[in-house]
C-alpha positions as CSV (number, residue, x, y, z in Angstrom):
1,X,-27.9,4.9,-15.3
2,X,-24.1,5.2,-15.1
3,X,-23.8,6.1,-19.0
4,X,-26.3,8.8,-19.3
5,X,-23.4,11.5,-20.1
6,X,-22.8,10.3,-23.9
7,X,-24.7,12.9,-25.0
8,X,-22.2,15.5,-23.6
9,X,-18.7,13.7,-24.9
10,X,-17.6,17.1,-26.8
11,X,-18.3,18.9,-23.5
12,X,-16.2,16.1,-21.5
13,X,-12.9,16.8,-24.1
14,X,-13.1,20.5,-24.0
15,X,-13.5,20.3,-20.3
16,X,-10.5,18.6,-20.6
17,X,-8.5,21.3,-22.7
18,X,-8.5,19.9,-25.5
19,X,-11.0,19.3,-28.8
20,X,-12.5,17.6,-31.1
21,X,-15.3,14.8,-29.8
22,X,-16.1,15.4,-34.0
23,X,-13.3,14.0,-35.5
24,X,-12.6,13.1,-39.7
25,X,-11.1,10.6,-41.8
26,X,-7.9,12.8,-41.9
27,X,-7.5,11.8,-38.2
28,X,-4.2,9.2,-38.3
29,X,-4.8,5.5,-37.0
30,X,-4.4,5.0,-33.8
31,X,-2.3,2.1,-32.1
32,X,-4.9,0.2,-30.8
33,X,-9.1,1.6,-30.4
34,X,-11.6,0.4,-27.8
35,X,-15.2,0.5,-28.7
36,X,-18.7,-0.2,-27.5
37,X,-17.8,0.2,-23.3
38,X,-18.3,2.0,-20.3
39,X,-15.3,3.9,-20.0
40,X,-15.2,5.6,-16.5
41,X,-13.3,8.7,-17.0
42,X,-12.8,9.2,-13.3
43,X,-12.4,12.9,-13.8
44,X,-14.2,15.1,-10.9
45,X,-17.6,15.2,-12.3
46,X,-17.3,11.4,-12.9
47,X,-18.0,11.4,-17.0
48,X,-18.3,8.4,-18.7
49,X,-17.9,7.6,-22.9
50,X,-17.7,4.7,-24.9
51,X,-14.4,4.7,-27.1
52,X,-11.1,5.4,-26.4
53,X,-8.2,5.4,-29.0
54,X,-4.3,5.4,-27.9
55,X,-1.5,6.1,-30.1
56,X,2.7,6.1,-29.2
57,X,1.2,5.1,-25.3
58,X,-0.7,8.2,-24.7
59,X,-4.9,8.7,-25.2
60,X,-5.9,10.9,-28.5
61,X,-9.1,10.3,-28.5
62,X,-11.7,9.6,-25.4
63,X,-15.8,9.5,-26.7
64,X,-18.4,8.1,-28.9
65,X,-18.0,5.0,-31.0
66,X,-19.5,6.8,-33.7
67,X,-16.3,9.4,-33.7
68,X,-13.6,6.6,-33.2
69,X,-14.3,5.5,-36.2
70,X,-12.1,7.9,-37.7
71,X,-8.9,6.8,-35.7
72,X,-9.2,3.0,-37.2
73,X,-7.1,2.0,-39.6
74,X,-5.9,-1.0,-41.5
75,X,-3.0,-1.6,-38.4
76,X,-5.3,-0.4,-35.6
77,X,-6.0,-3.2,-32.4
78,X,-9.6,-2.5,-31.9
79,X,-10.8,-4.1,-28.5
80,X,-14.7,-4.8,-27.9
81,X,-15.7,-3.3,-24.7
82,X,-19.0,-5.0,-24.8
83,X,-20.0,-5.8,-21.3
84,X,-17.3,-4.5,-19.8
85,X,-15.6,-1.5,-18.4
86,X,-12.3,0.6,-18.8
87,X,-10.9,2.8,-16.3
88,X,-7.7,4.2,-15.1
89,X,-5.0,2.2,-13.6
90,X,-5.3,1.2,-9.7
91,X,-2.9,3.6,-8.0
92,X,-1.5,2.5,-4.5
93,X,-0.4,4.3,-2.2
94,X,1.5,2.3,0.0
95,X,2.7,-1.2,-1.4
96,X,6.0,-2.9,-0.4
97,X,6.5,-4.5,-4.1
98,X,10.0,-5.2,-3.5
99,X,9.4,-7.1,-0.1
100,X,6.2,-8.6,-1.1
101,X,7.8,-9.8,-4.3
102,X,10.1,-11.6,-2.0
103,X,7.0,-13.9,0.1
104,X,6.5,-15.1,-3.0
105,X,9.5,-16.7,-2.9
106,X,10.7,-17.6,0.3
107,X,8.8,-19.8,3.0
108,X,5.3,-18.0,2.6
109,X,3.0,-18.9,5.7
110,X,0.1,-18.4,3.9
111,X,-1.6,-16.0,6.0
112,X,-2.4,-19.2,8.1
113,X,-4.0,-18.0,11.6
114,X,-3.8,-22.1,12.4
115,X,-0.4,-23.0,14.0
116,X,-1.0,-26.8,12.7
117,X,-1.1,-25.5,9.6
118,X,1.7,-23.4,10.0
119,X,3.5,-26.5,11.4
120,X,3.0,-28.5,8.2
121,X,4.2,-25.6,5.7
122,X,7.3,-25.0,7.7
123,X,8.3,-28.9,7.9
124,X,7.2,-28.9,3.6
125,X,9.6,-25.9,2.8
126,X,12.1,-28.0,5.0
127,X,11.6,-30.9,3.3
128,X,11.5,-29.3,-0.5
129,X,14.1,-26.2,-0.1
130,X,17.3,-28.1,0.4
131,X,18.8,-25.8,3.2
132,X,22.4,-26.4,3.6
133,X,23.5,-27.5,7.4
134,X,23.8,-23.8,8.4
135,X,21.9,-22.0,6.1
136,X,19.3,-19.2,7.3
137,X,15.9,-20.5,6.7
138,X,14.2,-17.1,5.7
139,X,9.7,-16.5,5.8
140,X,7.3,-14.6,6.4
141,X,3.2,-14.0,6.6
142,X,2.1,-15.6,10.2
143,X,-0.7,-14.3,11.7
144,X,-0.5,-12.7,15.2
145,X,-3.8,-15.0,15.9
146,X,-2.0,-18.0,15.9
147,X,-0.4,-17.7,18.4
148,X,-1.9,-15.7,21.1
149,X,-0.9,-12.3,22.5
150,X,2.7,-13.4,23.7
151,X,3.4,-14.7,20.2
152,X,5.2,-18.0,18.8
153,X,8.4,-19.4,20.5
154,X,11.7,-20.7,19.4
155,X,11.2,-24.1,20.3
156,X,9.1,-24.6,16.7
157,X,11.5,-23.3,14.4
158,X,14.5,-25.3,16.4
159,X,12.6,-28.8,16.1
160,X,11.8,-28.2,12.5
161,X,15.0,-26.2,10.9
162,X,17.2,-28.8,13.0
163,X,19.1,-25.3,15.1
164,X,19.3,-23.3,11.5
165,X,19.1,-20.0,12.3
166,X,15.6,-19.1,11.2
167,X,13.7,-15.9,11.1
168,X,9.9,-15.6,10.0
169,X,8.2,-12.0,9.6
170,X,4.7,-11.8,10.6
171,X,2.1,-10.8,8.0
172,X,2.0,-7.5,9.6
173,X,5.7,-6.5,9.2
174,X,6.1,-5.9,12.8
175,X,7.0,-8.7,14.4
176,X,10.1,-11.5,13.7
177,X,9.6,-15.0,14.7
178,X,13.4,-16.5,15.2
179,X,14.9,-19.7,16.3
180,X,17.8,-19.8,19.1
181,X,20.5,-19.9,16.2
182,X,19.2,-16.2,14.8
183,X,19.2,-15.2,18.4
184,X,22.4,-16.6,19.8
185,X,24.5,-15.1,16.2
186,X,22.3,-12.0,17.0
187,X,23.6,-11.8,20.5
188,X,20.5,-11.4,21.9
189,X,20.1,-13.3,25.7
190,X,18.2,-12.7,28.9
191,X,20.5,-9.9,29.4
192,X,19.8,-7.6,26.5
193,X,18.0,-4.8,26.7
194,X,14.7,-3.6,24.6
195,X,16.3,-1.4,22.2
196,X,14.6,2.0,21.4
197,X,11.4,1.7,20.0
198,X,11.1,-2.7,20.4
199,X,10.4,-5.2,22.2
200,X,12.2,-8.7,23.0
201,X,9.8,-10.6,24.4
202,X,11.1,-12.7,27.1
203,X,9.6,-15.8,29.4
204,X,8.5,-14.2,32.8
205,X,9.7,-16.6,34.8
206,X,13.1,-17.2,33.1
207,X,14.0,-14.0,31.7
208,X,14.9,-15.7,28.5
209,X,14.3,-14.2,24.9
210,X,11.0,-16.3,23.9
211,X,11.7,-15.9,20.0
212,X,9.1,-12.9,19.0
213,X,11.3,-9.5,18.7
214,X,8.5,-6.3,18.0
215,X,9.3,-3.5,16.1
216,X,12.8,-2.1,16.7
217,X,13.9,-5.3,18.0
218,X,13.6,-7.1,14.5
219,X,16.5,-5.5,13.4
220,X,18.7,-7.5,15.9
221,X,18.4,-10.0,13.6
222,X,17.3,-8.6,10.4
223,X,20.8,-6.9,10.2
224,X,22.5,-10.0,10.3
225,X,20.5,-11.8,7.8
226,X,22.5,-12.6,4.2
227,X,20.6,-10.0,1.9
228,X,19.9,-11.0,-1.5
229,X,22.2,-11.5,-4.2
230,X,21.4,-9.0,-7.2
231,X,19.7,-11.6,-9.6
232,X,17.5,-12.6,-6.0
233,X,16.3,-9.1,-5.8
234,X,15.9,-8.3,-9.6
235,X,13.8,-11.9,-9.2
236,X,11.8,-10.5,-6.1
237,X,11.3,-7.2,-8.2
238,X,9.8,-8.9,-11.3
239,X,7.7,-10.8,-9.3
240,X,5.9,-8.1,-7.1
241,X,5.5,-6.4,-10.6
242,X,4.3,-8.9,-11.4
243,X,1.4,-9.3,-8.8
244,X,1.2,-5.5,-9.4
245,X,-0.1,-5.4,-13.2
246,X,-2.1,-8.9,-12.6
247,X,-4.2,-6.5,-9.7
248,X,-4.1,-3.8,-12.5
249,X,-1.7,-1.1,-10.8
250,X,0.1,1.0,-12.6
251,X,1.4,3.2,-10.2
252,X,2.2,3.0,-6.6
253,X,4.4,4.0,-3.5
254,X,7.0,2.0,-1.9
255,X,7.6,3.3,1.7
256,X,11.1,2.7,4.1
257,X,13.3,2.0,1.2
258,X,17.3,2.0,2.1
259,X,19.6,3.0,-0.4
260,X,20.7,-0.7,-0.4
261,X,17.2,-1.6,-1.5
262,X,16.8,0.3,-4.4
263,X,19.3,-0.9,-6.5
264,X,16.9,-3.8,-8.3
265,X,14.1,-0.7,-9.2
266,X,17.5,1.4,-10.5
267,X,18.5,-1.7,-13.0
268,X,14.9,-2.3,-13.8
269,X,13.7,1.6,-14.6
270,X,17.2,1.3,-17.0
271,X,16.3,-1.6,-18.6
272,X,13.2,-1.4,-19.2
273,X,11.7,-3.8,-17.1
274,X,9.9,-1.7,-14.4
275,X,6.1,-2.1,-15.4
276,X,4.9,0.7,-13.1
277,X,5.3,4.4,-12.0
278,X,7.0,4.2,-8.5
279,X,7.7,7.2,-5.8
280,X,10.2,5.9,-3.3
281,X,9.6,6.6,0.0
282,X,13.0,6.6,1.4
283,X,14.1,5.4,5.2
284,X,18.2,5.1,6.0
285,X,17.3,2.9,9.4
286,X,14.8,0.3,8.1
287,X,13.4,-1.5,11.1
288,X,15.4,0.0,13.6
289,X,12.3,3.3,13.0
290,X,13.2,5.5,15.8
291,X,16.9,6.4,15.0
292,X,16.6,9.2,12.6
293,X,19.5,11.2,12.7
294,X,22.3,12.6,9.7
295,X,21.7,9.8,7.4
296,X,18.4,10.6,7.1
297,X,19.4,14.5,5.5
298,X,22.3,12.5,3.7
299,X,20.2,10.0,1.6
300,X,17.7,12.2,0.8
301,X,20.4,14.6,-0.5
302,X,20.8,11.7,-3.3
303,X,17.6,11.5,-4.3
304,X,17.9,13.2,-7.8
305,X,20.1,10.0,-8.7
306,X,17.3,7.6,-7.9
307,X,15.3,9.1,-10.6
308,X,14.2,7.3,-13.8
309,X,11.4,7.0,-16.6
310,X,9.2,5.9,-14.0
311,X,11.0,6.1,-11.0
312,X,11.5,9.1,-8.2
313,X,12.5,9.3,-4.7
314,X,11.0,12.9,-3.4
315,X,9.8,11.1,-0.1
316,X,10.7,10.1,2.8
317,X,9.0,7.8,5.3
318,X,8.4,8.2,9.1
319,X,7.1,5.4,11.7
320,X,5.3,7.5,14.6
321,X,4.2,3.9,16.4
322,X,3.9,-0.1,15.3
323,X,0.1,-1.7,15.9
324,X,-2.3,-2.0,18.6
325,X,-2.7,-5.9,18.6
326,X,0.8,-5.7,20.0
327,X,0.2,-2.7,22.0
328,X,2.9,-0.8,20.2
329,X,0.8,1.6,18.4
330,X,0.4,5.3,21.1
331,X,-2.8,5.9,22.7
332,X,-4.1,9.3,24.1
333,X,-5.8,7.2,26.4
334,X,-4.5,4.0,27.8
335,X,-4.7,0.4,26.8
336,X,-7.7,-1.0,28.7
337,X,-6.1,-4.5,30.1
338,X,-3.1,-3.2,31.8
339,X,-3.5,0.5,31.9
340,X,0.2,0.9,29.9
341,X,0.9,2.9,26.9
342,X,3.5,2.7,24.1
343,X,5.3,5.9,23.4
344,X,5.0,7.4,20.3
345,X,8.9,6.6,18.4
346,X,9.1,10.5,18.4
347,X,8.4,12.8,21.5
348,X,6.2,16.1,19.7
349,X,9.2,18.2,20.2
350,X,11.6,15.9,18.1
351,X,8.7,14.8,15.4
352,X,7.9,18.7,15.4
353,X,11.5,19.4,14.1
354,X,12.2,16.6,11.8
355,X,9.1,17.5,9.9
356,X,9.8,21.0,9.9
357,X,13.1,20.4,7.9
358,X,12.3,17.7,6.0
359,X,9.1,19.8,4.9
360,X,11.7,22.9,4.2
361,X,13.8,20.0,1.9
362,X,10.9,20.0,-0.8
363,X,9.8,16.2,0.4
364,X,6.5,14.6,0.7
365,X,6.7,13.2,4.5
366,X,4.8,10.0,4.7
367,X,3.8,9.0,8.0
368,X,2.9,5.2,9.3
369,X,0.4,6.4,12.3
370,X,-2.2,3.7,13.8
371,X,-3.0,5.0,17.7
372,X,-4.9,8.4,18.1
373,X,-1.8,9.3,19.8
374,X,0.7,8.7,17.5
375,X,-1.8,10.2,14.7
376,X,-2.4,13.9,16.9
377,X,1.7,13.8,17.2
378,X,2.3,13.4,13.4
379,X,-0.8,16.1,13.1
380,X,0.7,17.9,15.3
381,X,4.2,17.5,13.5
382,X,2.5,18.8,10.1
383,X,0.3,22.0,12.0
384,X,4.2,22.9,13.0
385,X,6.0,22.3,9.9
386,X,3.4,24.7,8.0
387,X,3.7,27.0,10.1
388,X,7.3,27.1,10.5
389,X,7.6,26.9,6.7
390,X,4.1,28.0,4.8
391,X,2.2,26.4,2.3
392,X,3.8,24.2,0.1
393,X,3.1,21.1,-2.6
394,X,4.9,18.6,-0.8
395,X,1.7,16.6,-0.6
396,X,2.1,15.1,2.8
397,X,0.2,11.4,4.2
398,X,-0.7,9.5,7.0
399,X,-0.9,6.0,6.2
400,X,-3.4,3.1,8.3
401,X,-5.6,5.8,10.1
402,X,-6.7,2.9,12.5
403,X,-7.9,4.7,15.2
404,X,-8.6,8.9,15.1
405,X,-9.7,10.8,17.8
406,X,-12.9,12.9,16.7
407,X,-10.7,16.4,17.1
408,X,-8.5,15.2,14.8
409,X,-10.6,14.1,12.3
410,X,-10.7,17.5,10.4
411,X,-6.9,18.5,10.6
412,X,-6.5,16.4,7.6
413,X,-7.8,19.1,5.9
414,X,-7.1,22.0,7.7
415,X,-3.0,20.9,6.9
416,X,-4.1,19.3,3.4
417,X,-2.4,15.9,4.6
418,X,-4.0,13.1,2.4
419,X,-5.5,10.3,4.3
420,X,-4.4,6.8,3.6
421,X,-6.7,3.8,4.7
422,X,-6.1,0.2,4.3
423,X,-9.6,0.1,3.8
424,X,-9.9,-4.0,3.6
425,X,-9.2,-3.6,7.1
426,X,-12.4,-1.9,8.1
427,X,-14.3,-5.3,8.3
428,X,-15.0,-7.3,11.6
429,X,-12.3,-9.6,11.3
430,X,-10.3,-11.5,14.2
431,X,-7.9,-8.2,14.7
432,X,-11.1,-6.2,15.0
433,X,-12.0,-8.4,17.4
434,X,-8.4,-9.1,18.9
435,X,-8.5,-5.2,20.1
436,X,-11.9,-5.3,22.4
437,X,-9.8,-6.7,25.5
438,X,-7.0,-4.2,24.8
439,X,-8.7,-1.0,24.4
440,X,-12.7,-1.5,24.8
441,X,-15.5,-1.5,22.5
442,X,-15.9,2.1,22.3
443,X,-13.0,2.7,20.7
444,X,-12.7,-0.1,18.4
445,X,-16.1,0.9,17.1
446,X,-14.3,4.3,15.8
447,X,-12.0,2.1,13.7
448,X,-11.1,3.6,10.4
449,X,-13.4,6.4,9.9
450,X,-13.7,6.8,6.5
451,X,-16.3,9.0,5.7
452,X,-16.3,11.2,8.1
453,X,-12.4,12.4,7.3
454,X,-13.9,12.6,3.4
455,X,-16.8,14.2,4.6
456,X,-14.3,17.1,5.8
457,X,-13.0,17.8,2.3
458,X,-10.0,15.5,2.7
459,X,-7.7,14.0,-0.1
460,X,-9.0,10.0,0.6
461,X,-6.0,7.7,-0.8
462,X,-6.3,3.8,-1.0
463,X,-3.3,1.2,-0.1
464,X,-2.5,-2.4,0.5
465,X,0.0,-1.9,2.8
466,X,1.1,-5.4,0.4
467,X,2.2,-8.0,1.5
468,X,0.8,-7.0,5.1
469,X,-2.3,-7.6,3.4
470,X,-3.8,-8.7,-0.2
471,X,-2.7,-6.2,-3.1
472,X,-5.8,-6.3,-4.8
473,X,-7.7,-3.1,-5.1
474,X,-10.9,-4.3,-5.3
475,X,-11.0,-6.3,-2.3
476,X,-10.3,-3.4,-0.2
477,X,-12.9,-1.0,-2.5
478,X,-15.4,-3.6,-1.8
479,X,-14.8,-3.1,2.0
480,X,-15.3,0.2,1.9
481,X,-18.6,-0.3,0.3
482,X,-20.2,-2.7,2.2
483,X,-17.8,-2.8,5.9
484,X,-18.0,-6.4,5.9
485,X,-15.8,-9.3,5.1
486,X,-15.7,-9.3,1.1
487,X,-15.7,-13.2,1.0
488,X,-19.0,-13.1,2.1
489,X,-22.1,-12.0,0.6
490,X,-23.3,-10.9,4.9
491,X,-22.1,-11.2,7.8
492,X,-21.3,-8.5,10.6
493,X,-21.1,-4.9,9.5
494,X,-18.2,-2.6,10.6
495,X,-19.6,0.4,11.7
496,X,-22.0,1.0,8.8
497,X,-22.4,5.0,9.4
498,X,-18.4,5.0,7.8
499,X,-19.6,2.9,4.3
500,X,-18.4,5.6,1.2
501,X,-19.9,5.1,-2.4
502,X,-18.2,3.4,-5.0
503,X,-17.5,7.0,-6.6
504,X,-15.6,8.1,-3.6
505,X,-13.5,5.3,-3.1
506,X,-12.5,4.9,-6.9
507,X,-11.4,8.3,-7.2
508,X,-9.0,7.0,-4.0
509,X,-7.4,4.7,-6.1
510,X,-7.1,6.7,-9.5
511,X,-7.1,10.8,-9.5
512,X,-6.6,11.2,-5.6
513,X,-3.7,9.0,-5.8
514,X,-2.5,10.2,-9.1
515,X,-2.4,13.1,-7.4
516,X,-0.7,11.9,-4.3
517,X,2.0,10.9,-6.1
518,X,2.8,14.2,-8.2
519,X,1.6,12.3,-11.8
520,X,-1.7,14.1,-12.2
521,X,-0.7,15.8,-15.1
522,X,0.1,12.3,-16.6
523,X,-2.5,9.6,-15.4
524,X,-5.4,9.3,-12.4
525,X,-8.0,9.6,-15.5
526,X,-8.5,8.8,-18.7
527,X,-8.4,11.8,-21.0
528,X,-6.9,13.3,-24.1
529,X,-2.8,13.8,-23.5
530,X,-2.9,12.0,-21.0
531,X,-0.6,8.2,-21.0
532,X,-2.6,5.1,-21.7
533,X,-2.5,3.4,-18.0
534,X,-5.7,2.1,-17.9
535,X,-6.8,-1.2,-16.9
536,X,-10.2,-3.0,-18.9
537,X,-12.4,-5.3,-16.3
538,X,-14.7,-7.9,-17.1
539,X,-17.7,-6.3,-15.0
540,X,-19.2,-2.4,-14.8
541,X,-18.7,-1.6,-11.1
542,X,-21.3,0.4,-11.5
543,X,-23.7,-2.3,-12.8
544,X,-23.0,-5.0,-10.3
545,X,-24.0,-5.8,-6.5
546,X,-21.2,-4.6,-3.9
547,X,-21.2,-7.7,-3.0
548,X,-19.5,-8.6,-6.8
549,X,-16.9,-6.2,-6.7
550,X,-14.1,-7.9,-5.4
551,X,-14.9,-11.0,-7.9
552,X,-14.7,-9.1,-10.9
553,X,-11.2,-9.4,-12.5
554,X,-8.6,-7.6,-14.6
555,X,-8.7,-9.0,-18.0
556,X,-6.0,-6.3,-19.3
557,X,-3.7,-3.7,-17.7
558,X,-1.9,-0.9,-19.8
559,X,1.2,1.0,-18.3
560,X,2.1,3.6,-20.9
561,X,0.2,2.0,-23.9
562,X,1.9,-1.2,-22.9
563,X,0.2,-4.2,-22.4
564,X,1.8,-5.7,-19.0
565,X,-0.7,-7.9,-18.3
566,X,-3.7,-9.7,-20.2
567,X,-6.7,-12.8,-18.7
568,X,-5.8,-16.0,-20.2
């Protein structure tokens, strides 16, 4: 039973450096009291209580019903538990809020892996948007499936956006679907060369751009695109929040932020509006990934200006590859069907030196790595940087973890990087499938190797890698339960040998990431002096089937005491 530790509540609080499970009637009201739960502490030994009181948005009291009493008074909220279960905010490690607020309001493709489908959305946001004569028709969220390996083509987006220029990234984030407007004002033709790090793909037989740029070569057009006025962005902003404290975060990382992009979290941290604790993870270049040079040292020189009440900017991000199902992520082996490889974006020596002095610069370096080549370079990177520049608390990451070869697998903790998985990924869905052909059966059975990195002693953070992919934690903790496809109750398993317990993957989300992030001292668990982020759901995790998890919902999230969202 998952609530056998009432017993020991006094021995939970002093554990936590602080006293008093026995409190009196001289104890002041609290702001608001929650009684009669299981409230998951989420501290290492995985404590639980009943009652938890909060006062001026941090937690005074965490422990028996009996002793909350004495925080109620005549102005306190009290909140009935009964049934259901109180926890520490989700923490994600890896969200783009900002841009996924945006697909919430642009053409979203739905996630559609049917190009009929796809057909009929596009010709509805035609036929309801109003587009002026020359206007850029902007979307997102296709599905790589859709279309098959070589990806869409022009000719759809001319017949429906009438020769708009028209530009559509794929749920992924690293591929562009444009019309022969967006490439003709981009300059792009049969002439132009793959620029570093991308790929124009181009008709075999004419040489002709086809209308799917990879990687690097999004930015041909993404540079051109009109950006968003400042009340667009604040709007994209509020939304993303939005989906944020609905999914009960309270604290997560946005990675590859410009300097351009992070005016809307600036305005919103001043005026109060920014509902969550956010580390930046800064990147000058955006989509053009392989170009680090000056500006790189020069924003991150800044970053004491991009701090707020909930806001920081100590990171920086670095692509090291893009994804196999394009066969742009690095292999140490090559890809089975034509025996080529994609370079890592960063030869070792190169990767090796910007590590070591962005390491040196006091900055948590945050890697995108998929291929077990482009995961032993950034490994590699790290092993170099700590031993150029000794032990530190940056708190380094590697983020998607798709494919790690078994030598690698316990350098994660050797050089204390934190591993971040998308863990909803580590199901048999049509990607995992998508990859046999490519590299072989072998390897995509070593997908995402969860437990065996945490059985190593390694920091295990969770992400969404939103929009990429759906923002809600408990889809993805599900996953990692069970290895199969959360909207079903069976189904293929996922190499079952990598399931992790519930325990393991929730401290992922809370107190690993807390911890990730350089806020352990302020949330990851819900203890005395600690701020009231905590989120209440309407099932025990604990109590449940795996197969429940992902349907239980958020029925209230607290950021700082603050309710930000609440059920209807």
């Amino acid at each position: 039973m998952h609530r056998n530790l009432f017993s020991t509540l006094t021995t939970i609080v002093m554990l936590a450096g602080l006293s008093g499970c026995q409190q009196t009637t001289s104890e002041p009201a609290a702001d608001q009291v929650f009684l009669h739960g299981g409230v998951y502490v989420a501290d290492q030994e995985h404590h639980w209580a009943e009652a938890v009181a909060v006062t001026d948005g941090a937690i005074v009291f965490v422990g028996s019903d009996e002793d909350a009493q004495a925080y109620i008074g005549a102005s306190t909220a009290v909140t009935d538990l009964t049934g259901k279960m109180l926890m520490p905010g989700f923490h994600d490690g890896h969200a783009h809020v900002l841009d996924g607020g945006q697909t919430l309001n642009i053409c979203n493709l739905e996630d559609s892996n049917d190009s009929e489908k796809i057909r009929a959305i596009l010709i509805a946001c035609r036929d309801t948007r109003n587009y002026g004569a020359d206007a850029w028709v902007i979307g997102s969220q296709w599905q790589l499936s859709a279309f098959g390996p070589s990806g869409p083509t022009k000719d759809i987006l001319d017949e429906v956006f009438s020769g708009r220029p028209a530009v559509f990234v794929d749920s992924f984030h690293h591929n562009s679907w444009v019309s022969s407007k967006a490439l003709e004002l981009a300059g792009i033709d049969a002439t132009t060369p793959n620029p570093e790090g991308g790929v124009i793909v181009k008709d075999p037989e004419t040489g002709e751009p086809t209308g799917t740029l990879r990687e690097a070569a999004m930015a041909l057009v993404a540079d051109i695109v009109p950006q968003p006025t400042a009340e667009q962005a604040a709007a994209n902003l509020a939304s993303g929040l939005a989906e944020a404290a609905r999914f009960g975060i309270t604290a997560y990382i946005e990675p590859g932020m410009k300097e351009a992009s992070l005016q809307p979290y600036l305005e919103a941290d001043k005026n109060g509006t920014l509902t969550s604790r956010v580390l930046i993870s800064l990147s000058p270049i955006g989509l053009k990934i392989a170009a680090f040079g000056s500006e790189i040292y020069d924003l991150v020189a800044k970053r004491d200006a991009f701090k707020g009440k909930y806001l920081s900017a100590n990171s920086v991000k670095v692509f090291m590859d893009g994804v196999i199902e394009t066969r742009t992520s690095n292999m140490i082996e090559p890809y089975d069907d034509d025996q080529s490889n994609f370079n890592t974006f960063y030869d070792q020596e190169t990767a090796n030196h910007l590590y070591q002095k962005l390491d040196k610069l006091g900055l948590q370096i945050h890697t995108h790595a998929i291929g077990d080549g482009a995961i032993r370079t950034a490994l590699n990177a790290y092993q170099f940087a700590l031993e150029q520049n000794g032990p530190n608390d940056n708190r380094h990451q590697i983020v998607h973890l798709q494919l790690i070869d078994e030598t690698d697998i316990p350098r994660f903790t050797e050089l204390n990087v934190a591993a971040n998985f998308q863990a909803l990924w580590a199901y048999p869905d049509e990607y995992v499938y998508l990859a046999v052909p490519m590299i072989g059966q072998q390897r995509v059975d070593n997908f995402y190797r969860i437990k065996s990195v945490v059985d190593t002693g390694a920091l295990l953070v969770g992400g969404s890698d939103w929009p990429v992919s759906s923002m809600n934690p408990l889809d993805a903790i599900e996953v990692a339960v069970r290895r199969q496809d959360p909207a079903t109750d069976d189904g293929p398993i996922h190499a079952p040998s990598e399931r992790v317990d519930l325990a393991t993957i929730l401290d992922a989300y809370t107190r690993n990431g807390a911890y990730l992030m350089h806020l352990e001292d302020k949330t990851g668990t819900v203890e005395v002096g600690k701020r009231a982020d905590l989120i209440v759901l309407n099932n025990n995790l604990f109590e449940i089937p795996a197969t429940k998890i992902n349907e239980t919902k958020v029925l209230l999230t607290l950021m700082d005491g603050k309710k930000i969202y609440q059920a209807e």
